[in-house]
C-alpha positions as CSV (number, residue, x, y, z in Angstrom):
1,X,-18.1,-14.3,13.7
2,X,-19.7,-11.1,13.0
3,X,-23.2,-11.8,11.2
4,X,-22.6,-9.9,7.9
5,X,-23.8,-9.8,4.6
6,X,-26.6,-7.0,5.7
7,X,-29.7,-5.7,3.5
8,X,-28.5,-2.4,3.3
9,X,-28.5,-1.8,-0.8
10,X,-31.2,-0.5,-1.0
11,X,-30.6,2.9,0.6
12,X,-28.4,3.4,-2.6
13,X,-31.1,3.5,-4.9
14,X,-32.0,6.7,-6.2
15,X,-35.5,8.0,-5.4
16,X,-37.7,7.2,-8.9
17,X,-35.4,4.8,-10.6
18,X,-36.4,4.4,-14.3
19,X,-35.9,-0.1,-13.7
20,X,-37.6,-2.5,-11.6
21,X,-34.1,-4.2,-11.2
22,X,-31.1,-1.9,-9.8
23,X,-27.4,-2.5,-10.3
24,X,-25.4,-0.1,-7.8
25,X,-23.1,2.3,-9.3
26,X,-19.7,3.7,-7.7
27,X,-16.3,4.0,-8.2
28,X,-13.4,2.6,-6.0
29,X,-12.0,5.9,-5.1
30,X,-9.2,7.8,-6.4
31,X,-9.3,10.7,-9.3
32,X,-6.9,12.6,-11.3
33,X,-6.8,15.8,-9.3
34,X,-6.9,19.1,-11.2
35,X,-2.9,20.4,-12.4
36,X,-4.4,23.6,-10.2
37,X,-4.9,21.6,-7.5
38,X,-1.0,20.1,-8.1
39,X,0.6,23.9,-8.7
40,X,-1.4,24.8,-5.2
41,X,0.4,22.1,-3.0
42,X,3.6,23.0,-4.7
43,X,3.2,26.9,-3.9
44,X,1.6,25.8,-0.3
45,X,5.4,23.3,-0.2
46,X,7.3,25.9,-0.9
47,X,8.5,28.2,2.1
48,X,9.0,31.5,-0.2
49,X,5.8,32.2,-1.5
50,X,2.3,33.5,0.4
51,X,0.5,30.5,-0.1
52,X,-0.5,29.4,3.2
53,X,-2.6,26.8,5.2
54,X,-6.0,28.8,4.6
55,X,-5.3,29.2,0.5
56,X,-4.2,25.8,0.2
57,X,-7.4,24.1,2.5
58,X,-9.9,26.4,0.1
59,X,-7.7,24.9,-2.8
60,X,-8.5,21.4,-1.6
61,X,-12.3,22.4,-0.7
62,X,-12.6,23.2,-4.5
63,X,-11.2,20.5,-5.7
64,X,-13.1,18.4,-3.7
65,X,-16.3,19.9,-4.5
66,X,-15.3,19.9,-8.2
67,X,-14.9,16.4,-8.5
68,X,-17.8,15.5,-6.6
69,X,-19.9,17.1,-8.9
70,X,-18.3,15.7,-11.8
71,X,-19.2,12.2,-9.9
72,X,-22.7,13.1,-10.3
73,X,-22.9,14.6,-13.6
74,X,-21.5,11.2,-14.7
75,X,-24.7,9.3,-13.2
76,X,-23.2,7.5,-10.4
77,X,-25.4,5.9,-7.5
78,X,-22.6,6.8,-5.1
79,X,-20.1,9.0,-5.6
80,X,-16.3,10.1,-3.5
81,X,-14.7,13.2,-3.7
82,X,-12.1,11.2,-5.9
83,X,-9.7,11.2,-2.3
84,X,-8.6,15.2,-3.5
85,X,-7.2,15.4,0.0
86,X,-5.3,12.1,-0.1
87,X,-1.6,12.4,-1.8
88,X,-1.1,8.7,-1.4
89,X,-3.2,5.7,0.1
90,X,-0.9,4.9,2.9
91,X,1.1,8.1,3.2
92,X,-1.9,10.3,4.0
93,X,-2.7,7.9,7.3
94,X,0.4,7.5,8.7
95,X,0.4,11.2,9.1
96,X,-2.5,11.0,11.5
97,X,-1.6,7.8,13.7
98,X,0.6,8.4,16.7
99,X,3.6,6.0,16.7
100,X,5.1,7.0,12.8
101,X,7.3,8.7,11.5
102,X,9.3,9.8,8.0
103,X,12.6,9.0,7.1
104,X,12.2,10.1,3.9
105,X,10.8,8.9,0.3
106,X,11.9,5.4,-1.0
107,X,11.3,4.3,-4.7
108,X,8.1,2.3,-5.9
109,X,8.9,2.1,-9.6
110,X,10.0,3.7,-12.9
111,X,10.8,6.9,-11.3
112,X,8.0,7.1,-8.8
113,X,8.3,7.7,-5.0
114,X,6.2,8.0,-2.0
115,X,6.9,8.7,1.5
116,X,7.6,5.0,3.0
117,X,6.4,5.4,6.7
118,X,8.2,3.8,9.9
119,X,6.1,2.3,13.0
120,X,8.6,3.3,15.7
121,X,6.3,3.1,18.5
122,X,3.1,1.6,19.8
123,X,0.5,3.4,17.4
124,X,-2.7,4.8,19.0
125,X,-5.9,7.0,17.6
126,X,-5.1,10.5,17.6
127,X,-6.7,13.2,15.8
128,X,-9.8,12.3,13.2
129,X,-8.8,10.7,9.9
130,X,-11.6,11.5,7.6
131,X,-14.8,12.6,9.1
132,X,-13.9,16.0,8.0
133,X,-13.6,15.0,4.9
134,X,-16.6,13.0,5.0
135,X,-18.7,15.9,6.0
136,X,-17.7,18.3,3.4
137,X,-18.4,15.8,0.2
138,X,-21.4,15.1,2.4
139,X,-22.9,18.6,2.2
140,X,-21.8,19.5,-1.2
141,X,-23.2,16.0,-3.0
142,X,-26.9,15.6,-3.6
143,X,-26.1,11.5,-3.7
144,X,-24.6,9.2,-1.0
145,X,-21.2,9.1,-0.4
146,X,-18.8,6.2,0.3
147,X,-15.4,6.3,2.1
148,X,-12.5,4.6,1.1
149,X,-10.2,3.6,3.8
150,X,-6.9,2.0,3.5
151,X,-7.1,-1.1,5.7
152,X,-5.2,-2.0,8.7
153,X,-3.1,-5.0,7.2
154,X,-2.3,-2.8,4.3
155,X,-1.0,0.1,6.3
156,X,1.0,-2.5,8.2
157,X,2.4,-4.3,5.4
158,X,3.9,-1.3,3.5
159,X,5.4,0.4,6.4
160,X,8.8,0.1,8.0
161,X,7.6,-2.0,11.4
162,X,10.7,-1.1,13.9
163,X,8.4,-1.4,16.7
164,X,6.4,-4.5,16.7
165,X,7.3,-8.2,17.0
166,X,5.6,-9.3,13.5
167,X,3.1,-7.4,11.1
168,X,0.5,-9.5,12.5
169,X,0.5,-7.5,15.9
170,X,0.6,-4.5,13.9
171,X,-2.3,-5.4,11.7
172,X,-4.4,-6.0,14.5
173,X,-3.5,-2.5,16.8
174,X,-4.4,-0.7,13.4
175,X,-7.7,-2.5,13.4
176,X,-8.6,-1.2,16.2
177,X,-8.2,2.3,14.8
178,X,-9.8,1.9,12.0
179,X,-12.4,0.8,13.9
180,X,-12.4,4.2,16.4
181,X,-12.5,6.1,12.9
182,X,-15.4,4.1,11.1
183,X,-17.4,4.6,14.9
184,X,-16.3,8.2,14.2
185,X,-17.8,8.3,10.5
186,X,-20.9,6.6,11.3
187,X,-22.1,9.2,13.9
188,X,-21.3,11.6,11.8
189,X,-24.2,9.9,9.3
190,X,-21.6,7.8,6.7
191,X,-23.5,4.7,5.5
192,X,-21.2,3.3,3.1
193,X,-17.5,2.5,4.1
194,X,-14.9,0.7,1.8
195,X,-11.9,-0.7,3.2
196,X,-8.9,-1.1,0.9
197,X,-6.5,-4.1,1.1
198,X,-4.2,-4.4,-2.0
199,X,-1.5,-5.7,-0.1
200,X,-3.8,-8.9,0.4
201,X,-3.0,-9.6,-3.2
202,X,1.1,-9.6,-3.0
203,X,0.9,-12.0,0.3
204,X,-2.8,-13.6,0.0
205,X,-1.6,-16.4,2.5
206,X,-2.3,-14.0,4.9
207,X,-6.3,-13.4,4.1
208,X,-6.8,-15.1,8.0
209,X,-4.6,-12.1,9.4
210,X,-7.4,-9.4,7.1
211,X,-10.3,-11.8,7.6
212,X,-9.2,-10.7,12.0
213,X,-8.5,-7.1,11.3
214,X,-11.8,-7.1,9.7
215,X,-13.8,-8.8,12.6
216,X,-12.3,-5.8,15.2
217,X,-13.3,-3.0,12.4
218,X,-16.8,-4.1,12.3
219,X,-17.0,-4.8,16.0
220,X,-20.5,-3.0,17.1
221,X,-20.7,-1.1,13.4
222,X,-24.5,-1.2,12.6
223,X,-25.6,-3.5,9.6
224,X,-27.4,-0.6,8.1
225,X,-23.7,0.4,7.2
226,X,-22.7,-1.1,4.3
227,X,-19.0,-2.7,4.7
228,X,-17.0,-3.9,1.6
229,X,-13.5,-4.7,0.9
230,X,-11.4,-4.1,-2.0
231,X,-8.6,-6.2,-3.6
232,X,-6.4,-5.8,-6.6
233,X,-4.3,-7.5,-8.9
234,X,-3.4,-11.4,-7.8
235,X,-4.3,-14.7,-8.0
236,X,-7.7,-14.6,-6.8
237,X,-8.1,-19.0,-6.2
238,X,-5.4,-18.3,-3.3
239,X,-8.3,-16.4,-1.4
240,X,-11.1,-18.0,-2.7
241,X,-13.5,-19.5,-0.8
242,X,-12.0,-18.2,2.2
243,X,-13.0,-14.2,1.9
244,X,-16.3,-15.7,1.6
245,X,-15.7,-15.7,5.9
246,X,-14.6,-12.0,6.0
247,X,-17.2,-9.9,8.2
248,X,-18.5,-7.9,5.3
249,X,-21.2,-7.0,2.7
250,X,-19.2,-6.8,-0.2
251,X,-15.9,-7.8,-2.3
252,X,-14.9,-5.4,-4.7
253,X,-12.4,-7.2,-7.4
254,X,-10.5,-6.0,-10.1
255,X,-11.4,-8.6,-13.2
256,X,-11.0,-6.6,-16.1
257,X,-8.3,-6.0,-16.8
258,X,-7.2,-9.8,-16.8
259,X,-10.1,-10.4,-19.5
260,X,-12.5,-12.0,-16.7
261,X,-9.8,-15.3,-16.9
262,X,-10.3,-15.6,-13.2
263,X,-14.2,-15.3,-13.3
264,X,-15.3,-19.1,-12.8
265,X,-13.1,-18.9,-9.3
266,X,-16.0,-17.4,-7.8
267,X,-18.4,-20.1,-9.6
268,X,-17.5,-23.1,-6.6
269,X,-18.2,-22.6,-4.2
270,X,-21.3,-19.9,-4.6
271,X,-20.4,-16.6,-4.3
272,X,-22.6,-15.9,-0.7
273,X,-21.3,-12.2,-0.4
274,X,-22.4,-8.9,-2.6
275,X,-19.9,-8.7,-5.7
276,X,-18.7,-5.4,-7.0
277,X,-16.9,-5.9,-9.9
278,X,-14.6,-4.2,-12.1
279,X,-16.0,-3.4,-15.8
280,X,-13.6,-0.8,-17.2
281,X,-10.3,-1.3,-16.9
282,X,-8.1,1.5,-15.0
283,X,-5.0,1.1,-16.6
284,X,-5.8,1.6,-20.4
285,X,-6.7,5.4,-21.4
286,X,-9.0,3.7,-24.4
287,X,-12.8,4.2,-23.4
288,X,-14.8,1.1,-23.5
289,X,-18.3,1.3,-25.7
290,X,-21.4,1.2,-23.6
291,X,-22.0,-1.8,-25.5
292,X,-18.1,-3.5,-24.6
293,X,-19.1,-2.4,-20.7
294,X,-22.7,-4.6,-20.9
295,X,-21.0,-7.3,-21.7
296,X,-18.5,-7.1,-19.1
297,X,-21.6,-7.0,-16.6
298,X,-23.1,-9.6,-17.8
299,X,-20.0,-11.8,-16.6
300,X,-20.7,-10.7,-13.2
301,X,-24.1,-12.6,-13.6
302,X,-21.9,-15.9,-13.7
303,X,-21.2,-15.3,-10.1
304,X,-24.4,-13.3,-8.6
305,X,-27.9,-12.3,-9.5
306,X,-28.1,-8.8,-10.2
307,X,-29.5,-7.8,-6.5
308,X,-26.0,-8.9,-5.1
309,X,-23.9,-6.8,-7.8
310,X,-22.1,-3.8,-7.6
311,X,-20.5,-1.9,-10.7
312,X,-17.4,-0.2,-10.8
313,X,-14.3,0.1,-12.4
314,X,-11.4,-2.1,-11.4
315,X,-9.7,-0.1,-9.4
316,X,-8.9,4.2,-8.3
317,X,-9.0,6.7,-12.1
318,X,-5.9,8.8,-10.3
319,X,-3.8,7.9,-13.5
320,X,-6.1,8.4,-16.3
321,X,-6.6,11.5,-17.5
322,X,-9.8,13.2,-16.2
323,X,-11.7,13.1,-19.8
324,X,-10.7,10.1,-20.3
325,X,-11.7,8.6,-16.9
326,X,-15.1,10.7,-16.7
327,X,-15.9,8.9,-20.4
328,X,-15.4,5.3,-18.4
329,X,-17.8,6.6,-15.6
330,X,-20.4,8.0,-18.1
331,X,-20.3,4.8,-20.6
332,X,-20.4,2.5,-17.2
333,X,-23.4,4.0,-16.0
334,X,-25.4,3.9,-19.1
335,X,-24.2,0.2,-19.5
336,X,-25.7,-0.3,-16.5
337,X,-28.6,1.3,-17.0
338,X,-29.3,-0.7,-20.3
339,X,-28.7,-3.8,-18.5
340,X,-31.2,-3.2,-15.8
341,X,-34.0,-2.3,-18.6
342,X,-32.8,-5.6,-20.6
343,X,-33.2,-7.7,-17.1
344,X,-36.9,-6.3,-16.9
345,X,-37.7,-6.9,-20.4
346,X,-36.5,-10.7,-19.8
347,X,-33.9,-10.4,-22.4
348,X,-31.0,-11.6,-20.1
349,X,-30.7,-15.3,-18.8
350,X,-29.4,-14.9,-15.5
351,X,-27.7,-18.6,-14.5
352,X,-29.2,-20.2,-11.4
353,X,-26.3,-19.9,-8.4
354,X,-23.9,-22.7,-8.8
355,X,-23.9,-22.8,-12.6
356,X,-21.3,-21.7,-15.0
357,X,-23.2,-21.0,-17.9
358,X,-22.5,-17.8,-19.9
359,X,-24.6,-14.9,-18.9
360,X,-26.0,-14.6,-22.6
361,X,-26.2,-17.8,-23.3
């Protein structure tokens, strides 16, 4: 078992913090991209117009820059580029992995579509992923950066397998990649890396297949690198205690949304691992008060001490609309903020580990 969590938080704190106590801001990934940025891909897709590769990579480049910035004007600790490059989670990978191919788009819901990738041969590590990527945001932000990543048993669970025996033996070639990619991101100076499993959540009897795919990721990544894994939408008791064993630093969980019902899972046993939690739900386009958002903290206090938390919203912003989902991030930082100042001030009971005590009791 690979020796993991790491003390590696700390390299996230901005330089002259106002607090004595420091709760990490981020967010989990995706952004609403600019309509520019969704009229470019459509003149780039479209054979009769002058839009070529070199408009349509500056068109991303801006975009990407754009959003970053908007990231920090909003406060964050860590920010992404908000994945401008990325059309879809699972879509944008499979178009860089030897051994798929597209058959064409199949129906998610309502009247949405993505591009439903086949496996149809053995799949290998061909060109980079996201190191280019990676490097641009890099350059252009003045904070650190994390990387999402969609995880192995995720690409391997919503993909047509016509080449492998079972998913399993999928899951675990795609590990390797991801592996090769992270090695590949790392030398190129990324210290935060965030693998994304929602897939987890439809068939959690399968968290020993992800807790596997996880050891081969982190195989030989330095602990300096901080490692965390993020699940959405399921009932969480059907992988607790057991992601407690994954090789990582963090679990990032999407509790808002659900009210924090499922929050005393995580109470027994104690929660060993860095939590980051969701406080503003992604789903609803009404902007929680700074004072709504402290409170959701504090439940994350029922389950850590504020050195093992992480705050975030529950899940990607891609379908809010930007306002609306810049408002979240604004209003989450300055929660958190506030919360650090009232943790220094001794105005917060933080329950002893093991205890199930309100927060603010």
């Amino acid at each position: 078992m690979t020796n993991r969590p790491a003390d590696n938080r700390d390299q996230f704190r901005p330089e002259g913090h106002d607090n004595d106590n420091f709760l990490l801001t981020t967010v989990v990934g995706s952004y609403k991209k600019p309509k520019w940025l969704d009229r470019a891909r459509e003149l780039f897709e479209d054979e009769d117009t002058n839009f070529g590769t070199e408009e349509w990579e500056e068109a991303k480049d801006d975009a990407a820059r754009l959003i970053t910035e908007e990231h920090e004007r909003s406060g964050l600790d860590v920010v992404v580029d908000g994945e401008m490059r990325r059309k879809e989670m699972v879509e944008y990978f499979a178009h860089r992995i030897d051994g798929y191919e597209f058959n064409g788009r199949v129906k998610v819901w309502g009247h949405n579509y993505f591009d439903k990738p086949s496996v149809v041969d053995e799949v290998e590590y061909g060109e980079q992923w996201l190191v280019d990527e990676f490097e641009f945001t890099d350059e252009v932000a003045s904070r650190p950066v994390k990387v999402p990543i969609t995880g192995p048993y995720t690409l391997a669970n919503w993909t047509f397998n016509e080449a492998y025996e079972d998913d399993e033996a999928l899951a675990y070639d795609l590990a390797e990649l991801v592996n090769e990619e992270i090695e590949q991101l790392v030398d190129a100076g990324a210290r935060y890396i965030q693998i994304d499993e929602p897939a987890l959540a439809t068939t959690p009897d399968d968290h020993a297949i992800v807790g596997e795919c996880l050891e081969r990721i982190v195989a030989d990544i330095p602990e300096e690198v901080r490692i965390g894994v993020h699940v959405c939408y399921g009932d969480y008791s059907r992988i607790y205690p057991e992601i407690l064993d994954y090789p990582v630093d963090e679990i990032d969980l999407e509790l808002t949304n659900g009210n924090y019902e499922q929050i005393d899972v995580f109470t027994d046993p104690e929660f060993t691992l860095d939590l980051a939690l969701g406080v503003v739900d992604n789903h609803t386009a009404e902007v929680e008060t700074v004072k709504e958002i402290k409170e959701n903290i504090k439940q994350g206090f029922k389950v850590v001490p504020p050195e093992q938390l992480t705050i975030s919203p529950d899940c990607g912003l891609k379908l809010l609309p930007r306002e609306i989902a810049y408002q979240k991030m604004e209003n989450m930082v300055q929660a958190a903020r506030e919360v650090e100042a009232e943790l220094d001030a001794g105005e917060i009971d933080v329950p002893v580990a093991g205890e199930t005590a309100s927060a603010d009791d």
